[in-house]
C-alpha positions in Angstrom: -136.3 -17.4 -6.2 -137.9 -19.4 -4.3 -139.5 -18.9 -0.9 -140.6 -21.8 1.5 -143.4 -20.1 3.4 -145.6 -20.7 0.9 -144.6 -24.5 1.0 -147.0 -25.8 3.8 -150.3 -25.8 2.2 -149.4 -27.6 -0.6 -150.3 -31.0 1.0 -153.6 -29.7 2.0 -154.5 -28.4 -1.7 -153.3 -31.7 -3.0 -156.7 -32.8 -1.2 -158.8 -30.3 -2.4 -160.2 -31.5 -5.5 -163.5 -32.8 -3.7 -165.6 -30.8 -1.0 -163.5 -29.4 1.8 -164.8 -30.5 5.6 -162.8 -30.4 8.5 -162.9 -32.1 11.4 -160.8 -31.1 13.6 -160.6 -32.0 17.7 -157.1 -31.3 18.3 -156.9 -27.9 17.2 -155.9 -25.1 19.7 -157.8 -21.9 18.0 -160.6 -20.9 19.3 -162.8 -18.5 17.1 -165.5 -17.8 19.1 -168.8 -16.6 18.3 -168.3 -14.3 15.3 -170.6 -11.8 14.9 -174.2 -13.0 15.5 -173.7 -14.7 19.2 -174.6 -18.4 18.8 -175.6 -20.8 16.0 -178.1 -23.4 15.6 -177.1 -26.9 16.7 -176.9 -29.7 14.1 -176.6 -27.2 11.3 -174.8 -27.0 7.8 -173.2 -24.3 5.7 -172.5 -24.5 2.2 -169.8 -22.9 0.4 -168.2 -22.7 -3.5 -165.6 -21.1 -5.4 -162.1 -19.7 -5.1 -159.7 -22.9 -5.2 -156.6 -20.2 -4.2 -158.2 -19.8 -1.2 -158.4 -23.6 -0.7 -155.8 -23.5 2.3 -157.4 -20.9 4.3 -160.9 -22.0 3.8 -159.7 -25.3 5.3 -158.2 -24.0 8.4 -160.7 -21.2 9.4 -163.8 -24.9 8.7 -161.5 -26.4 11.4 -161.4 -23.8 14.1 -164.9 -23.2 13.5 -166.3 -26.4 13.8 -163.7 -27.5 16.6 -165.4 -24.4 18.8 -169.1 -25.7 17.1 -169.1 -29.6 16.6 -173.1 -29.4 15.8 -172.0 -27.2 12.5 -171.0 -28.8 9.7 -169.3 -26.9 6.7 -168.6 -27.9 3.3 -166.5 -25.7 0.6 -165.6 -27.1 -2.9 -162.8 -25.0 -4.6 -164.3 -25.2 -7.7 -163.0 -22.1 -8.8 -164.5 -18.3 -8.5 -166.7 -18.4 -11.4 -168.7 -21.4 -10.6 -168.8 -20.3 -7.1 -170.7 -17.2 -8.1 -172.9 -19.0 -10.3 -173.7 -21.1 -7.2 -174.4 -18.7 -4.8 -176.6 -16.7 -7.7 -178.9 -20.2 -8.5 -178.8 -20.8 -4.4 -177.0 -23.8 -4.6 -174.9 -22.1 -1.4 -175.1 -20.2 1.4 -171.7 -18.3 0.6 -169.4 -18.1 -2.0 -165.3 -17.7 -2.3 -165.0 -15.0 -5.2 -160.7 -13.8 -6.6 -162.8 -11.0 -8.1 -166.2 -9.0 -6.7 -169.7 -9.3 -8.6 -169.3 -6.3 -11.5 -172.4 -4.2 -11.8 -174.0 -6.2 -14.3 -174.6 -9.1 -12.2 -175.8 -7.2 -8.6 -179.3 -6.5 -8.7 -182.1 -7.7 -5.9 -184.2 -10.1 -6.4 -180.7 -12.6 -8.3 -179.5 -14.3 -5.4 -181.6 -17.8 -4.6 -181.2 -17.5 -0.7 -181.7 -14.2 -0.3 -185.0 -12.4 0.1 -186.6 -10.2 -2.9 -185.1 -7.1 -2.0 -181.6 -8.3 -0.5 -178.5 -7.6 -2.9 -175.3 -9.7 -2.7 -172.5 -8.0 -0.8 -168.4 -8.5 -2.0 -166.4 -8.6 1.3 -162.5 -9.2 1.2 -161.5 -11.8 3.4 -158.3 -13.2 1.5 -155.4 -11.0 0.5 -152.8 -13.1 -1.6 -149.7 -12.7 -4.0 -150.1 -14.3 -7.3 -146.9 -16.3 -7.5 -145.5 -16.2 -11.2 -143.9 -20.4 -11.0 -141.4 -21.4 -13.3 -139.5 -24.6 -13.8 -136.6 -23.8 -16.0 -133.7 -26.2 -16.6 -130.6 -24.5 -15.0 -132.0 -21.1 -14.0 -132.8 -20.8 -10.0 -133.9 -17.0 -10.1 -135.4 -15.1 -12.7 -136.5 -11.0 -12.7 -139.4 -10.5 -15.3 -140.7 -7.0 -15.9 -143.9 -6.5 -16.9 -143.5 -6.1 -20.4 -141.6 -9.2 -21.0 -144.2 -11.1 -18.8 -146.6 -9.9 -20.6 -145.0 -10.5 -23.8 -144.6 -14.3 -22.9 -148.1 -15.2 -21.7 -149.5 -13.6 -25.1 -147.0 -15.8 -27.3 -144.8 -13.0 -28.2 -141.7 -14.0 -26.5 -141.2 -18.0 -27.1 -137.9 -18.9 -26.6 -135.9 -18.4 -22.5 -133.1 -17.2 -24.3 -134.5 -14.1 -25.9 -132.7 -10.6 -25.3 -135.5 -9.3 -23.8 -135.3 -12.0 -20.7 -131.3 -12.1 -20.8 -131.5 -8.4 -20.6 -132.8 -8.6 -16.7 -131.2 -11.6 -15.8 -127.6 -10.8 -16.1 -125.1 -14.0 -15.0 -128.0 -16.5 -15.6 -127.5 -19.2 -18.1 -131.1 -19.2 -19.7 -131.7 -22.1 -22.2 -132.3 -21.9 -26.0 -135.5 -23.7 -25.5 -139.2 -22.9 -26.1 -141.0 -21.7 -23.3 -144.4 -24.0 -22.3 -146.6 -21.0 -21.0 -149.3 -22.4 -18.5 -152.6 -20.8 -18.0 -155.8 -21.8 -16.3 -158.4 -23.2 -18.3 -161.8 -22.8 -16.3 -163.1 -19.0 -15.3 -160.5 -17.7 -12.9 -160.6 -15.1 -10.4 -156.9 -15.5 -9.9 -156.8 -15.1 -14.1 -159.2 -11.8 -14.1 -156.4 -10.7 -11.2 -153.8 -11.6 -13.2 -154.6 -9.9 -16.5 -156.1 -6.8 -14.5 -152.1 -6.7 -13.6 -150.6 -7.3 -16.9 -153.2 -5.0 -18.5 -152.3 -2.3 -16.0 -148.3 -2.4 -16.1 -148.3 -3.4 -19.7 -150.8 -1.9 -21.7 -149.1 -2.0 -25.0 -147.8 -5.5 -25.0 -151.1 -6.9 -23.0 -154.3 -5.2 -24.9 -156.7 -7.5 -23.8 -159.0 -6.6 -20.4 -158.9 -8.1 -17.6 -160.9 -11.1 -17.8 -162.0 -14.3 -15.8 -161.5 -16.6 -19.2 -157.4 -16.8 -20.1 -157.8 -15.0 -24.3 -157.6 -18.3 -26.6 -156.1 -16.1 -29.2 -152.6 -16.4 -26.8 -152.3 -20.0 -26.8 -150.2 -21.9 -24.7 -151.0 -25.1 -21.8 -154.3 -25.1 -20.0 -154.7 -26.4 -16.9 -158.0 -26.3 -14.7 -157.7 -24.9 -10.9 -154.9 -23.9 -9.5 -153.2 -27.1 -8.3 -153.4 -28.1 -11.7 -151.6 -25.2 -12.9 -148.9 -25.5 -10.2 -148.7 -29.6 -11.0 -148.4 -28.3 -15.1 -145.5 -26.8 -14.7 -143.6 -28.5 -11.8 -143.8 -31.6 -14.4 -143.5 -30.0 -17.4 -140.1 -29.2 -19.2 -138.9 -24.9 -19.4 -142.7 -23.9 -18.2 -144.0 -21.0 -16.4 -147.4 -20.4 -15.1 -149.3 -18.3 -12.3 -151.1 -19.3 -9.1 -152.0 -18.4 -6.1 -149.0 -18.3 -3.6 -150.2 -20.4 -1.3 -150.0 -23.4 -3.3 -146.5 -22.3 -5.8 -144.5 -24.8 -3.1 -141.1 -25.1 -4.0 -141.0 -23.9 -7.7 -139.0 -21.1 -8.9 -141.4 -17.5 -7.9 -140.2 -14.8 -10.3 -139.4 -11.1 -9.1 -141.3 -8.6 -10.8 -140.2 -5.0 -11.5 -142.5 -2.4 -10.2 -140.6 1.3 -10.8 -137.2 0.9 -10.0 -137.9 -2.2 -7.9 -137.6 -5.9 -7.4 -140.3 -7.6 -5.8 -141.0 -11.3 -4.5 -144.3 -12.6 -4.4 -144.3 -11.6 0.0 -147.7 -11.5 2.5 -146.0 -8.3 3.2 -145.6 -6.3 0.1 -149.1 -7.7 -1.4 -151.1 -6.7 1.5 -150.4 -3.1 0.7 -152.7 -3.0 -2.1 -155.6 -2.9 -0.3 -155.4 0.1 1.8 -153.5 2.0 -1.4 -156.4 0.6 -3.8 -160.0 2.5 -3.7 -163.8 0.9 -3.4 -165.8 0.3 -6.5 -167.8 3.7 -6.7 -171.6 3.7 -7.0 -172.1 0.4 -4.4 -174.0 0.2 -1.2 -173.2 1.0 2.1 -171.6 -2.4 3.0 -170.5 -3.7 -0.5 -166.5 -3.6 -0.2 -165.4 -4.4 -3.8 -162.1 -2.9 -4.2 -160.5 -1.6 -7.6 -157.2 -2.6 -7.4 -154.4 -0.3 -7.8 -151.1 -2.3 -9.4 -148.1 0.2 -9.8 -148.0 1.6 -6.3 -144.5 2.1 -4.9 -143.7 -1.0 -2.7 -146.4 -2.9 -3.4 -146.6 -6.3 -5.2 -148.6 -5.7 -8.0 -150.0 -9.1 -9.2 -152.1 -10.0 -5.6 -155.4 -11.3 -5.8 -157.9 -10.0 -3.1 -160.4 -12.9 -2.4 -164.2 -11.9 -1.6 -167.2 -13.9 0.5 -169.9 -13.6 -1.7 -172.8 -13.0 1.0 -176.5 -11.6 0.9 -177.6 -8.7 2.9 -180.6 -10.6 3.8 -180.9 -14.0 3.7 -184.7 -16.0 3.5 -183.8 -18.7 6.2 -182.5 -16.9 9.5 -180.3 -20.1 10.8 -178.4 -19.2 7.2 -177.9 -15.6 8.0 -176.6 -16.4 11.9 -174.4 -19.3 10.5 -172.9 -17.1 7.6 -172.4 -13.8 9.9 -170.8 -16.5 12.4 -168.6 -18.1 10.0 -167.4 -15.6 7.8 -167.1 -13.1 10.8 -164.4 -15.4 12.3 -162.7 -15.8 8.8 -162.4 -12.0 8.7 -161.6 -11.3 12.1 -158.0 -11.0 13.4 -157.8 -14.1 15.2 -159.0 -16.0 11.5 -157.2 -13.6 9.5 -154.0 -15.1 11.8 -155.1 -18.5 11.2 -155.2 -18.2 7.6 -151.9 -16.5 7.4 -150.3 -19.6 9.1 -151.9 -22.0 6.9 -151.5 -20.3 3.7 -149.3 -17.6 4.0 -151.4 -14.8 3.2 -151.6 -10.9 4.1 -154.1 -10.6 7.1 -156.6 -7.4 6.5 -155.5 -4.1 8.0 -157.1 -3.0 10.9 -159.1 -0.6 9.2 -160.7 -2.7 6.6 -161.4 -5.5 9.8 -163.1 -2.9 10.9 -165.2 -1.9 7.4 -165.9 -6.1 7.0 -166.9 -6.1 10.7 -169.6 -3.8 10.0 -171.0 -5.2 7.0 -171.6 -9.2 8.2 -173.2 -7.2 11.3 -175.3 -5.6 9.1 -176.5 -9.3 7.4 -179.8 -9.9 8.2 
């Protein structure tokens, strides 16, 4: 199946492999002041991390520095695990994380731009399908439940022709050729969301955790960041791979089976899981990591929820007013809007506007 909303950004990931600055005078939003009032002229914000998020981070730099020309803001998609470890040494003001900080790695006193007794705060400000991509001579749609997906990213099922694939694809004309399994090859939030999913739905078949680092032990083709997963298999031969939907293009997306269901890789059936997933238990007030729940009815199961990696307090007050600014209009509704145009993704509820709202108000 394949679904052209998530078409547009592709162009604008293409670009992403160095820092992403926008400049951008002829566009029409207008984000306003976020949350703390006014920023500091001549100023600069640093960001790292999430490449899936590429797109969005993109459009909500434009609008921003459009309505702020003395800000300048710079995000290199480098992908969610060196974003953390940049935003841990200080290397950033913010970070772009497909996965909150586990428990292990909060503490205060870790974070190099925030103060001694400031934590780091997970808020969600990206909600996104993972699209499972194929490019498969002759075969247009293809169903995959979550056993045989499972099955075939763990090297279990190698060939497209095997029952187990014919058996929910009934009328397609599936190849007897190997299948080329892409994965990512650097430390992936979009991977730990992936596996969280496969782990959950298919627990027999997929007995590894969920994990940030693709398990070696499965084989298949590597590819770092996401575009270069998409580019893997869109110029590969009978591949299949995962990435963020925003940057799948024109490639096959795969339905997958949740109950008695079918389900595309939609804005609207992955923003579900946030409201019907719970908070991580045992943070603070304004820490917002989610534990995703992946076999709801109607809801999209693999979706990764993107997080800014923030401090509660920062050292230097220009970087707490420009990151409460900045990330206040990314979460908003009016850059929640923006990003859904640009990328195609599920804009927060209302409710969990609200929650975000509270917590960059709370940055100080």
């Amino acid at each position: 199946m394949k679904i052209s909303t998530f078409g547009a950004p592709v162009a604008l990931l293409a670009a992403a492999a160095l820092t992403l600055s926008a400049c951008a005078a002829n566009e029409t939003a207008n984000p306003g002041t976020g949350s703390s009032g006014s920023t500091t002229a001549e100023s600069t914000l640093a960001g790292k991390g999430a490449s899936s998020m590429s797109a969005a981070q993109q459009k909500w730099i434009a609008d921003y520095q459009s309505a702020h020309p003395g800000v300048t803001i710079n995000y290199s998609p480098d992908g969610s695990g060196a974003g953390r470890q940049a935003f841990t040494s200080g290397a950033v003001q913010y970070a772009g994380s497909d996965r909150p900080f586990k428990d292990e790695e909060l503490g205060a006193g870790k974070f190099g731009k925030c103060t001694a007794e400031s934590n780091a705060l997970d808020l969600p400000v990206y909600v996104s399908p993972i699209a499972v991509v194929f490019n498969v001579d002759g075969v247009k749609d293809l169903k995959l439940d979550p056993d045989t997906l499972a099955g075939i990213f763990a090297g279990k099922i190698t060939k497209w022709n095997d029952p187990k694939i014919v058996a929910t694809n009934s009328g397609t004309t599936l190849p007897d050729a190997s299948i080329t399994a892409v994965h990512r090859a650097d430390d992936s939030g979009t991977t730990n969301n992936f596996t969280d999913y496969l782990n959950q739905a298919a627990p027999s078949v997929w007995t590894e955790a969920a994990a940030d680092a693709f398990p070696a032990a499965f084989g298949g083709e590597s590819a770092k960041g996401t575009s270069a997963v998409v580019d893997a298999v869109k110029t590969g031969t009978n591949t299949i791979g995962y990435a963020d939907a925003s940057a799948a293009g024109e490639l096959g997306h795969a339905q997958l089976k949740v109950g008695n269901e079918w389900l595309s890789p939609t804005a609207e059936a992955a923003a579900k899981i946030v409201d019907a997933s719970k908070q991580v238990a045992g943070r603070g007030e304004h820490d917002l990591a989610l534990t995703l729940t992946r076999k709801a009815p109607g809801v999209y199961p693999a979706v990764l929820v993107s997080y800014a990696l923030v401090c509660e307090a920062y050292k230097d007050a220009n970087d707490a007013k420009l990151v409460k600014d900045f990330i206040g209009y990314a979460a908003s509704a009016e850059g929640q809007k923006a990003a859904a145009e640009a990328a195609g993704s599920a804009p927060l509820s209302k409710s969990m506007q609200a929650k975000v709202k509270a917590a960059i108000d709370s940055i100080k």
